[in-house]
Each structure stands twice: as C-alpha cells, then as structure tokens.
DRENTI-842680 format. One record per residue: x, y, z of N, C-alpha, C in turn; residue number from 1; residue in one letter. Coordinates in steps of 0.02 Angstrom, whole numbers. Layout:
N
[[X Y Z] [X Y Z] [X Y Z] NUM "A"]
...
END
This chain:
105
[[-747 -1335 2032] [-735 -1297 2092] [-668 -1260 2087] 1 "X"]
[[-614 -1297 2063] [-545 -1256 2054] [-558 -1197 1998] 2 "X"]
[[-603 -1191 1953] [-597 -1192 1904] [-639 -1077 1948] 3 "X"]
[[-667 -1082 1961] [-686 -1048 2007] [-634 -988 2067] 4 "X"]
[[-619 -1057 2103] [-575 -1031 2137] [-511 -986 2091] 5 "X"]
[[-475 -1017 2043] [-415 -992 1997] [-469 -926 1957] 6 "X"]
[[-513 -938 1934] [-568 -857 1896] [-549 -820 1978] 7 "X"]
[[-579 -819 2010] [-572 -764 2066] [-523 -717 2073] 8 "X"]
[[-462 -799 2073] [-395 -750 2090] [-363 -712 2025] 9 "X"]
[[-380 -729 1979] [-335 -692 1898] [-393 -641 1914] 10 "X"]
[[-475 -620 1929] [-506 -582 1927] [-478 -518 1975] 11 "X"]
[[-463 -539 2027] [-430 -512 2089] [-363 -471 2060] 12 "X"]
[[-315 -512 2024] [-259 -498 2018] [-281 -455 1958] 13 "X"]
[[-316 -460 1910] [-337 -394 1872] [-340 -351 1873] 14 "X"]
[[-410 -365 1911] [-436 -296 1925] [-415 -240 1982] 15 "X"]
[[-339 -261 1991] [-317 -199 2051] [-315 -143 2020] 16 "X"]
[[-323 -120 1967] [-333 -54 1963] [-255 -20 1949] 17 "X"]
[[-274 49 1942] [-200 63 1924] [-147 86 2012] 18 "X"]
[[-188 64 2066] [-135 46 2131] [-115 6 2130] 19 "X"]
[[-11 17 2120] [41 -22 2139] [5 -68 2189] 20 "X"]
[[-2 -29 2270] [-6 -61 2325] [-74 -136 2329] 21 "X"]
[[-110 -136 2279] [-146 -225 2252] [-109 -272 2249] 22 "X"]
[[-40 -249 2214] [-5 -319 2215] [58 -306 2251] 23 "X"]
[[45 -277 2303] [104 -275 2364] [58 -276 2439] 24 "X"]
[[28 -339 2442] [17 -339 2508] [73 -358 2559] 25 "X"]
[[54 -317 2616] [83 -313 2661] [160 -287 2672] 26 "X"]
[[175 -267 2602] [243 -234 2582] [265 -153 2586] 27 "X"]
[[284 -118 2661] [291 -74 2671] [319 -43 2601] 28 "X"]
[[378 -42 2547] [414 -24 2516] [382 -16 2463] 29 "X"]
[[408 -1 2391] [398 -19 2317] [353 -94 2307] 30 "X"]
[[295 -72 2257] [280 -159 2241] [354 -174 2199] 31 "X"]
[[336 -260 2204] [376 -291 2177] [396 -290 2092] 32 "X"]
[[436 -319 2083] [432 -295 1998] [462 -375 1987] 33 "X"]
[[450 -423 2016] [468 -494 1987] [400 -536 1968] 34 "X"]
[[401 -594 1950] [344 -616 1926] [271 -625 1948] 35 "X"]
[[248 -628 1938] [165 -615 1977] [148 -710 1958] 36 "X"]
[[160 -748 2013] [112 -810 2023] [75 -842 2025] 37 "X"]
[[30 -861 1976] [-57 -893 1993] [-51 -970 2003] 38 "X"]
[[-92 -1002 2034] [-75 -1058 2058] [-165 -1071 2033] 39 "X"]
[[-154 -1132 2017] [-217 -1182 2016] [-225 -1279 2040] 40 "X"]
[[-279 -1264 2038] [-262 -1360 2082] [-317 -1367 2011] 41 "X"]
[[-312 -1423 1990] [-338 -1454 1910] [-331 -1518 1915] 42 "X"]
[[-398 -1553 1909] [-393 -1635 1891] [-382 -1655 1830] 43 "X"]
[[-303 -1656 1819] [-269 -1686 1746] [-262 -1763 1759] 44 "X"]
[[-281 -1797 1797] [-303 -1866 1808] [-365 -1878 1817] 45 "X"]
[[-401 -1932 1830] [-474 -1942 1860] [-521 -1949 1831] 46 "X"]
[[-571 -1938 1851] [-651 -1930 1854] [-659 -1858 1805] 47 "X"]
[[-608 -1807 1815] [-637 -1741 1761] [-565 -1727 1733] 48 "X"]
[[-537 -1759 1688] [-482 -1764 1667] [-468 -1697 1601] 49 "X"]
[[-543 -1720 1578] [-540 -1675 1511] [-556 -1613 1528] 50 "X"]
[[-587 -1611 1578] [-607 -1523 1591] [-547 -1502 1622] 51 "X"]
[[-508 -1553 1682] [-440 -1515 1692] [-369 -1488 1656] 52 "X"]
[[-365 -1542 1582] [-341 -1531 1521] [-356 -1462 1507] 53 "X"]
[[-418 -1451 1487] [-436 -1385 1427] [-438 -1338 1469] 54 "X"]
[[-442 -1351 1528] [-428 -1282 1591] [-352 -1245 1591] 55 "X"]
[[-308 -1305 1592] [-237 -1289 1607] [-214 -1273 1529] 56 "X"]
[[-246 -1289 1487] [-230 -1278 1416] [-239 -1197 1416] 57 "X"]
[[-304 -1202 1428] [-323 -1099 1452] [-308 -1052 1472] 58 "X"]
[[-270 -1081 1535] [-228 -1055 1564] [-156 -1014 1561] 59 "X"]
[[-130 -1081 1506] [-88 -1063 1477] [-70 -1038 1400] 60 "X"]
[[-127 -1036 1393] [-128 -978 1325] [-149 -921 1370] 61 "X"]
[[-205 -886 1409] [-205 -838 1433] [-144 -802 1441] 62 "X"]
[[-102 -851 1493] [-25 -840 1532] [2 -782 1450] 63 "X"]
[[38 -838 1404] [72 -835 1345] [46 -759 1332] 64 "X"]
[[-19 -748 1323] [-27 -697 1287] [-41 -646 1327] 65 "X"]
[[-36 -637 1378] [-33 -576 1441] [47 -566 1436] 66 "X"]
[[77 -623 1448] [174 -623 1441] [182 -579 1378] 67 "X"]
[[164 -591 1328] [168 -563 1255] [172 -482 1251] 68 "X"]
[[107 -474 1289] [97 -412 1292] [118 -367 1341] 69 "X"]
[[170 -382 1375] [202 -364 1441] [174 -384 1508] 70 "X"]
[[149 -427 1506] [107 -450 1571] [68 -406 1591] 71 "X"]
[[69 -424 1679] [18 -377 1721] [45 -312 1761] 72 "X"]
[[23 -267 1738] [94 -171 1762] [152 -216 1747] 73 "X"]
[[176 -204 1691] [230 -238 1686] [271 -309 1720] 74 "X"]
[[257 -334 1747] [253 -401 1783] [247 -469 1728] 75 "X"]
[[302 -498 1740] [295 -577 1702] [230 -619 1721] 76 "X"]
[[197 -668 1707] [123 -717 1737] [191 -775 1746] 77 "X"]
[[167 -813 1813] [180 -876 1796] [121 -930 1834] 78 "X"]
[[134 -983 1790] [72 -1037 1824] [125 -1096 1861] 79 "X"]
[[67 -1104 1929] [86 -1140 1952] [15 -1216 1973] 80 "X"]
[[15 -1234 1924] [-25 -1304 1932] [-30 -1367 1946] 81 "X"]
[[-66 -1380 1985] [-58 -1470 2028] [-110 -1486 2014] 82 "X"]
[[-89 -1540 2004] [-140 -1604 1982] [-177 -1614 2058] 83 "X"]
[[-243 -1620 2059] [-284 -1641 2128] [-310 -1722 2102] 84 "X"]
[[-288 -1759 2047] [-302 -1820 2035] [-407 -1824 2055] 85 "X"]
[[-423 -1782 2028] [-500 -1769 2051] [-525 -1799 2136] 86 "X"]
[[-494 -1772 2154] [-491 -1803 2218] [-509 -1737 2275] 87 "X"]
[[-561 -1711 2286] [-586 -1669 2339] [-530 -1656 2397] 88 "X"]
[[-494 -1714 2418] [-473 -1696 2480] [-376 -1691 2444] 89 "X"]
[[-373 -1674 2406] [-321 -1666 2365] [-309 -1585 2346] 90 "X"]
[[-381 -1561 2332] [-391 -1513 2317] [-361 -1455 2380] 91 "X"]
[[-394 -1485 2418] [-395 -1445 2481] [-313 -1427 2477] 92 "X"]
[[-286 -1512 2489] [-193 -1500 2507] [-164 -1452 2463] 93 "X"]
[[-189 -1454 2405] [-151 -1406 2344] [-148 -1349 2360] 94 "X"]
[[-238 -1328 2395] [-233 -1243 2389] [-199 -1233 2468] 95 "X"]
[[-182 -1256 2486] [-140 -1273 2551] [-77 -1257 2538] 96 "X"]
[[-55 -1282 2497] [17 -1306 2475] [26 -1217 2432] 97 "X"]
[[-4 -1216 2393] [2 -1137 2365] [-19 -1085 2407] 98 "X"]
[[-46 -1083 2464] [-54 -1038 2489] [5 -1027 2537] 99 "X"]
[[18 -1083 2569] [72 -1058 2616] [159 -1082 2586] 100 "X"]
[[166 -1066 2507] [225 -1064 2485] [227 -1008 2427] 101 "X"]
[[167 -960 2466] [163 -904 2415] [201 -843 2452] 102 "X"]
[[244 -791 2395] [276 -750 2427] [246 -695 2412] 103 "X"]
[[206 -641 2466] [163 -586 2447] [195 -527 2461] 104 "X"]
[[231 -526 2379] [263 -442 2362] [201 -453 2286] 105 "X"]
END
C-alpha cells in the first residue's frame, strides 16, 4: 500500500511538466530552488520486512541517481522514510506525520 502511495507522489512530482508553478503550490512568488522532499512510510520491521528493505533500497538509488544528474528542474531529491513496523494503523500516523510537517514551496 505505501509502496503505491510513494509511486503516485514521485509520479506527481515528475510529471509537472516544464511549469515552475507544479512544484510551487500555493506560492505566490518564484518556485523554490531548495530541495524537493519525498516521504514514504515502509515496513523495515514486521510482517513485510523484505519488501520494505528493497523498497527503501529503490528509493534510494532512484534518489542517488536523479541527485547525480541534477535532480528534479534543478532541485536536490531528498527521502524522508519511516518505518510503519507493518502496522496499518502506523501507516496512517506516518502519512500524517509527513503531511503536516511538509513545507509546500
């Protein structure tokens, strides 16, 4: 299910196209030019340990090699990943926790 949710948002954050204003919501001014944030919730404990492993492993080679290549419109990637201990109602708190400590420039 995380695994889903995190495809959406790198899909999202992709595919804005060549408008600045995709990755400047709600930002009257200039988009931002500091790092661009993806957040994922991943069971690196639990019941799906190994799929949350080779996920965050993915992740972060993706990251590495988008960074490599100058990121996203010039923009650094960074990951931000929590363990949901395969725990459904864990999940929830995470995308909780990243959503409302996300800063949208």
């Amino acid at each position: 299910m995380s695994a889903v949710a995190l495809s959406v948002g790198v899909l999202a954050a992709c595919s804005g196209g060549g408008s600045s204003s995709s990755l400047s919501a709600g930002a009257t001014g200039p988009a931002s030019t500091g790092p661009i944030t993806i957040g994922a919730s991943l069971s690196l404990h639990g019941g799906f340990t190994a799929d949350g492993v080779a996920f965050k492993e993915g992740y972060e080679l993706w990251a590495k090699d988008v960074n490599a290549h100058g990121g996203i419109m010039g923009r650094k990637v960074e990951l931000t990943i929590l363990d949901n201990k395969s725990s459904p109602n864990l999940v929830v708190t995470d995308y909780q926790t990243l959503i409302n400590t996300t800063t949208w420039t």
